[in-house]
C-alpha positions as CSV (number, residue, x, y, z in Angstrom):
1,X,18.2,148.1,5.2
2,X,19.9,151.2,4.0
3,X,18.0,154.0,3.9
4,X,18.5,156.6,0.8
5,X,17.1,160.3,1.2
6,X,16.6,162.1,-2.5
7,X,17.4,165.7,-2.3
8,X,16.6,166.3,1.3
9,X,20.0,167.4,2.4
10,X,17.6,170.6,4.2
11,X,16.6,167.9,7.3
12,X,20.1,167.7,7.8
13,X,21.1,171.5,8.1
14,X,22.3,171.2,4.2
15,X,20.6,172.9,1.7
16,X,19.8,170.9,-1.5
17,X,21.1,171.7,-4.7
18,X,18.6,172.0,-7.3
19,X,19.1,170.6,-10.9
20,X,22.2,168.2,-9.3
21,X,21.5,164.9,-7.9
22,X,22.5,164.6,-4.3
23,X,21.7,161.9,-1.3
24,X,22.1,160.8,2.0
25,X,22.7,156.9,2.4
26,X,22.0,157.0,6.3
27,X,23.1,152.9,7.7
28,X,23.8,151.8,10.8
29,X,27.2,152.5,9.7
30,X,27.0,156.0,9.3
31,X,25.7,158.7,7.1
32,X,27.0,159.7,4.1
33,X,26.2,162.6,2.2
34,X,26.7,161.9,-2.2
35,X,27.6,164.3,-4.4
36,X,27.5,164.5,-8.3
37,X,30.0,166.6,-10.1
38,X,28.7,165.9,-14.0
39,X,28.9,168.3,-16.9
40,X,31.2,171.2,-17.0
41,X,32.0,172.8,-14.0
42,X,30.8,176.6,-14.6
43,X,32.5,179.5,-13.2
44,X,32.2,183.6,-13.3
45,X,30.5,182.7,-16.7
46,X,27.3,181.5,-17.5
47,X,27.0,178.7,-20.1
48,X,24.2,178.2,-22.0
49,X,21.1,176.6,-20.9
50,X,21.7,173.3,-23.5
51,X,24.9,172.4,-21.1
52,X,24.4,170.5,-18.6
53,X,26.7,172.1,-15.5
54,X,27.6,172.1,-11.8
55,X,27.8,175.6,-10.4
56,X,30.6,176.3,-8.1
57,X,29.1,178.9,-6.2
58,X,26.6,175.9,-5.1
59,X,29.0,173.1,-4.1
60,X,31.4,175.6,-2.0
61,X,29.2,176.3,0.8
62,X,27.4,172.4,0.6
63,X,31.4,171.1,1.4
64,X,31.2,173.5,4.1
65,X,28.2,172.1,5.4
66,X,29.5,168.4,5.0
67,X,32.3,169.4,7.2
68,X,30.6,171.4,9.4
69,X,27.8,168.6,9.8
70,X,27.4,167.0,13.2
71,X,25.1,164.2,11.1
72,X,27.3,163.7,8.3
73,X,29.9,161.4,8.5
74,X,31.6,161.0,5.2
75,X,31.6,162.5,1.5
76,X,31.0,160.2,-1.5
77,X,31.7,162.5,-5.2
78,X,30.4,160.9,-8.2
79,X,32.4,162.4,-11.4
80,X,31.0,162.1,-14.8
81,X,32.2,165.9,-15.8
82,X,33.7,167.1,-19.5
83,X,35.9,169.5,-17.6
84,X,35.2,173.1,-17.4
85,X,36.1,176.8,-15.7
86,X,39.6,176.1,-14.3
87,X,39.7,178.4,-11.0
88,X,36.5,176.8,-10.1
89,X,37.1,173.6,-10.8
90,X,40.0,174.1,-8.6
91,X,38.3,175.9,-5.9
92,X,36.2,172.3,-5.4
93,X,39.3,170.4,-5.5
94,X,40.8,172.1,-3.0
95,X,38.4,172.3,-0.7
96,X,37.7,168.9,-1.0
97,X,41.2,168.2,-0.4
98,X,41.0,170.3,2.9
99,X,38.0,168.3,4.5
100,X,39.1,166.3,7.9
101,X,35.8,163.8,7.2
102,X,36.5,160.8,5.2
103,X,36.3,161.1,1.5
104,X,36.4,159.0,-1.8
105,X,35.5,160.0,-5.6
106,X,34.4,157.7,-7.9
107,X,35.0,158.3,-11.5
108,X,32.3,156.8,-14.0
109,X,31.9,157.6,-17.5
110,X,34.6,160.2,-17.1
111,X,36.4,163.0,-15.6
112,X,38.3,164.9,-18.1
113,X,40.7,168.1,-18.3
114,X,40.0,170.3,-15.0
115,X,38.1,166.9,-13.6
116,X,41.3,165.3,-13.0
117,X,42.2,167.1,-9.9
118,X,38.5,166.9,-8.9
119,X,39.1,163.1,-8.9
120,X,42.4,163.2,-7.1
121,X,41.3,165.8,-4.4
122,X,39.3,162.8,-2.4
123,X,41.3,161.0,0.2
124,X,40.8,157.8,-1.8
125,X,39.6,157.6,-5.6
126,X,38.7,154.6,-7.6
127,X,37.5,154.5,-11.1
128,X,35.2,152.3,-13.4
129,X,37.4,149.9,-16.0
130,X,35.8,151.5,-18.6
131,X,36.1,155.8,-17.4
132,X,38.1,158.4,-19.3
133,X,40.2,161.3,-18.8
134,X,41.7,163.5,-20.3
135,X,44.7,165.2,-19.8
136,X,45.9,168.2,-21.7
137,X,47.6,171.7,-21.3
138,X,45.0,175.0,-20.3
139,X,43.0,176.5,-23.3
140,X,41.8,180.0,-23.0
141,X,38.3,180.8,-24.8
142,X,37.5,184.3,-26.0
143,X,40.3,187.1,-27.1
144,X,44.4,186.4,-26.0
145,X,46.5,189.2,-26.4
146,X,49.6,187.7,-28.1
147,X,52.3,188.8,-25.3
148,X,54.6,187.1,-23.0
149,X,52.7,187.8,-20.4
150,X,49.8,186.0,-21.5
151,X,52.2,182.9,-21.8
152,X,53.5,183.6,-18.6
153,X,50.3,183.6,-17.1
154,X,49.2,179.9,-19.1
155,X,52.3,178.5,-17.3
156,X,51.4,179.5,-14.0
157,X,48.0,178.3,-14.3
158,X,49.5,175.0,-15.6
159,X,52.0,174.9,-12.8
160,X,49.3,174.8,-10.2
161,X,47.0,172.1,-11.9
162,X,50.3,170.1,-11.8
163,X,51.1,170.8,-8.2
164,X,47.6,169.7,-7.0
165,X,47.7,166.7,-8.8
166,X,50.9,165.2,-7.7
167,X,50.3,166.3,-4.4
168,X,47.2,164.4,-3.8
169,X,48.2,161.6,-6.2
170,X,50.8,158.9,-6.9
171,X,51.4,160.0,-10.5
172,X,54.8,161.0,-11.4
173,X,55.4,164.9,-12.4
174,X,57.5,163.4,-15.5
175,X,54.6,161.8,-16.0
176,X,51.6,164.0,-15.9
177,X,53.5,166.5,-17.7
178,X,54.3,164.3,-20.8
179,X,50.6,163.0,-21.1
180,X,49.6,166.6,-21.0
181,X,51.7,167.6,-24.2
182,X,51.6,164.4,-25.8
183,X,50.9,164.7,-29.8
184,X,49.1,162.9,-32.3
185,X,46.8,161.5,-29.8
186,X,44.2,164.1,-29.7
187,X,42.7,165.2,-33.0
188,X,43.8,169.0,-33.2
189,X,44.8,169.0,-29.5
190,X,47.7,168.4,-27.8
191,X,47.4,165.7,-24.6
192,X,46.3,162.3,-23.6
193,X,43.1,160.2,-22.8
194,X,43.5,157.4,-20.7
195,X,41.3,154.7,-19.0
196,X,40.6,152.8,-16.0
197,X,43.3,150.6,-15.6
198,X,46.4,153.0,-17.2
199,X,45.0,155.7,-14.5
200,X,45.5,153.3,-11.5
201,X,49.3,152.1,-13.2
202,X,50.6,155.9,-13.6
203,X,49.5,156.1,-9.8
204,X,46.9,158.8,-11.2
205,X,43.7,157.2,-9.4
206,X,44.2,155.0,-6.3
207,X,41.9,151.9,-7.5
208,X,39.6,149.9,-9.6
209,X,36.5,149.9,-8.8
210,X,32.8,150.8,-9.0
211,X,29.8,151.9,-6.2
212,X,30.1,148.8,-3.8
213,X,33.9,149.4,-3.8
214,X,33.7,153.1,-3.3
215,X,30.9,153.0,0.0
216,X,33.0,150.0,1.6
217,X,36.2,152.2,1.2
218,X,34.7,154.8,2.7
219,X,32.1,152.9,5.5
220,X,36.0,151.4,6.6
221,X,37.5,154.7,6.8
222,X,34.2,156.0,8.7
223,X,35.3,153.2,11.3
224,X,38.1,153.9,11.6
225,X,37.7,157.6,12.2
226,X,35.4,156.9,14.6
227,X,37.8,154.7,16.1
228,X,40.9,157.1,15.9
């Protein structure tokens, strides 16, 4: 029977994150540490005690000690996040992206604006039929100086949320890039929002599919690492 271990990531040389559900689902298979990414992803700036969050400056040294992990074999992320600080968000993508141990994200509920390359940066992602996201250009809170350079710096910012996404997805540049400055979708936005299936037909998400899906992809790829 498979054996599930709440929150006790320390008996494995991992530290457990508090306030943010994690597991180990430890088969004969192999071990697999979860992860949950929900809420907005919080940066250099505290948000207020009424959102619920994920704190960067806790999942960047867990990932290291998933990699670094003699007893962990693979990484499971579950996404349910409303996007969120944009450097962080893309500090966990990448080093998600960088990991050698098999990964896969699952998206459920959904993973919108800086949650999108969160849910590409796995080695495989799947998605529920019924998960969102949403795709739209960067938005700046706070005061913006009305100079060019301030533009300039949007576009760069843009440019490497579009880079990471098509280079650890199927999804078409051409593609991306129109969803994200689609009108008249959004009400007083500019972008797109997009399900399940229309994720998996722009080659934005790999495949359909929910929790049994997700661990079988991953227990395979354990197998075959193992194998390798």
């Amino acid at each position: 029977m498979d054996e599930i271990i709440q929150d006790q990531g320390s008996e494995e040389g991992l530290q457990p994150i508090v306030d943010l559900g994690s597991s180990l689902i430890r088969t004969d298979r192999g071990t697999i540490y979860v992860l949950t990414i929900v809420g907005q992803i919080e940066g250099h700036q505290l948000l207020p005690q009424t959102s619920k969050s994920t704190k960067y400056e806790h999942v960047l040294p867990l990932l290291a000690s998933v990699e670094g992990s003699d007893q962990i074999d693979g990484l499971l992320i579950l996404l349910n996040n409303g996007g969120g600080d944009v450097e962080a968000g893309l500090a966990i993508s990448e080093l998600i992206a960088s990991m050698s141990k098999p990964t896969v994200s699952l998206v459920l509920g959904g993973s919108h604006s800086i949650g999108v390359p969160l849910a590409v940066s796995a080695k495989v992602s799947f998605i529920a039929p019924s998960a969102a996201m949403t795709i739209h250009p960067v938005r700046l809170n706070g005061l913006v100086i009305g100079v060019p350079q301030t533009f300039y710096y949007f576009e760069r910012i843009q440019e490497r949320i579009l880079q990471f996404v098509t280079a650890n997805s199927k999804v078409k540049r051409e593609d991306f890039t129109r969803l994200m400055l689609q009108t008249g979708e959004l009400a007083a936005d500019v972008g797109s929002v997009i399900y399940g299936e229309e994720a998996v037909e722009l080659g934005l998400i790999d495949r359909i599919g929910g929790l049994s899906d997700a661990l079988e992809e991953l227990h395979n790829m354990i197998r075959e690492k193992k194998q390798g």
